[in-house]
C-alpha angles and dihedrals in degrees: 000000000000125000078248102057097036085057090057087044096054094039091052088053089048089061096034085058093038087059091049105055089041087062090055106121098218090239132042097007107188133253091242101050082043096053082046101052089044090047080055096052092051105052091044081054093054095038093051094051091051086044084059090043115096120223133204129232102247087058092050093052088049086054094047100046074052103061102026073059092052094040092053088046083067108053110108132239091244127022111017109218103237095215091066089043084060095049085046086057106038088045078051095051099047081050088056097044092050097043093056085043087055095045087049089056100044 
């Protein structure tokens, strides 16, 4: 994932945990708003701790082949949605960009 994409990950989780504690009666929460508040804090642990790693280039070329792959694999036979032909272009110019940036440090 990019840095990019990991960040709205994480601020998405934010909210999402932010809503769920709000919705925390003060007494007698219940098992199930409490499994989903721990499941949050986990994965914005998890998410936070990817988001400190550094990552190579190299690793961030292999995400992003990935997902300009996975991207391609939607577009439909008829009508292409433009939003996802956005995404398609702007996952093919930060390749490009990383790749460039791989071939200047090596």
């Amino acid at each position: 994932m990019t840095d990019q994409t990991v960040q709205k990950q994480i601020n998405r989780l934010e909210r999402q945990l932010a809503d769920a504690r709000a919705r925390m009666p003060e007494h007698d929460p219940s098992p199930a708003l409490m499994a989903e508040i721990d499941e949050l804090e986990e994965k914005l642990e998890a998410l936070q701790a990817q988001a400190a790693r550094p990552r190579s280039v190299t690793e961030q070329i292999a995400e992003l082949e990935a997902r300009l792959k996975n991207a391609r694999a939607r577009i439909p036979k008829h009508s292409s949605p433009p939003a996802l032909m956005v995404e398609i272009d702007e996952l093919e110019e930060e390749l490009i960009r990383l790749q460039a940036l791989e071939k200047g440090g090596k």
